[in-house]
N, C-alpha and C positions, 0 to 999 in steps of 0.2 A: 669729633669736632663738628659743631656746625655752621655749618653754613646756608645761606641764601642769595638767591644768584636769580637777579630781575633782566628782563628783558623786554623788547616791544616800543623802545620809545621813538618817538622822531619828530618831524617837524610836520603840520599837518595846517589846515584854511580853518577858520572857522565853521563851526558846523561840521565837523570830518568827524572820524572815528578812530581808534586804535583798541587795543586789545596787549595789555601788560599782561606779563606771566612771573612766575618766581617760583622756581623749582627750590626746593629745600635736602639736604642731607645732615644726618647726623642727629635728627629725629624721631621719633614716633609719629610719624605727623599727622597722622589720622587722630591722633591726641589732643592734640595742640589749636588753640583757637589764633586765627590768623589774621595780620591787618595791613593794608595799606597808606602809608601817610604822605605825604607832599610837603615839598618845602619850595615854594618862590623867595624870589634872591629880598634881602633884606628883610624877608618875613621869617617867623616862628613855625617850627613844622608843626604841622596839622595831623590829626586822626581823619580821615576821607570813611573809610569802610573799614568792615570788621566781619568775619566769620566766623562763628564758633564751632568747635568739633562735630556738633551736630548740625549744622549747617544753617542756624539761626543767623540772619544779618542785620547790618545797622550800619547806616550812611550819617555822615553829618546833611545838616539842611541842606548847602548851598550846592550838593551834587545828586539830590534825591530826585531819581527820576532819569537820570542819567549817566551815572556809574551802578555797571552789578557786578558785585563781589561772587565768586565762585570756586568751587575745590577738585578736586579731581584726585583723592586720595590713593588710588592706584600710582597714580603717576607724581605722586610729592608735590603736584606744582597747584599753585592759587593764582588764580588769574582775576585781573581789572578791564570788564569791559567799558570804554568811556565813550560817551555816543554825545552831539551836539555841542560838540570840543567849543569852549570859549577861551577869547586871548587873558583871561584871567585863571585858566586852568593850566599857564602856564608854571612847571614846575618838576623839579627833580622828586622822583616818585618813589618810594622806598620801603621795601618791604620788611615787615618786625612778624616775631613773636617775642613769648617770654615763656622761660621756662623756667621754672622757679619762682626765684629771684631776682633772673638775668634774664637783662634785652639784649635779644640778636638783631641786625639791622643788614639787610642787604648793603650792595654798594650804592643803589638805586641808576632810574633809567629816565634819561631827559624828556618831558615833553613841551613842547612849544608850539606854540597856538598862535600865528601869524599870515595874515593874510599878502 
């Protein structure tokens, strides 16, 4: 069975940092190209960052430069570092792969950007 299991969110100032993880089971995951998406309330969730099994990344624009996607294939888990926190990166943050056919999706982990 898999699963994905995010953690690291909280309430942080403008301008702060935090550091998302998502440990994965029940994959190959050194296989598996990995992503993080966001969802703010009323909005459509979003692709943020993507890692590929080889560790190639890709950001959308509006966090380039300030979110880095990374793997740590020993340890199953892909972490989001988010640096220069805006109250527009407020958002439940959520971790996917796809394997197949099928998306998996963590539970995802709040962040909120409020001074």
């Amino acid at each position: 069975q898999v699963q994905l299991v995010e953690s690291g969110g909280g309430l942080v100032q403008p301008g702060g940092s935090l550091r998302l993880s998502c440990t994965a089971s029940g994959i190959i995951f050194r296989l598996n190209a990995m992503d993080w998406y966001r969802q703010a309330p009323g909005k459509q969730r979003e692709l943020v960052a993507q890692i590929t099994n080889d560790g190639s990344t890709k950001y959308v624009d509006s966090v380039n430069g300030r979110f880095t996607i990374s793997r740590d294939n020993a340890k199953k888990t892909v972490y989001l570092q988010i640096n220069s926190l805006k109250p527009e990166d407020t958002a439940v943050y959520y971790c996917h792969t796809l394997l197949g056919y099928v998306d998996y999706w963590g539970q995802g982990t709040q962040v909120t950007v409020t001074s």
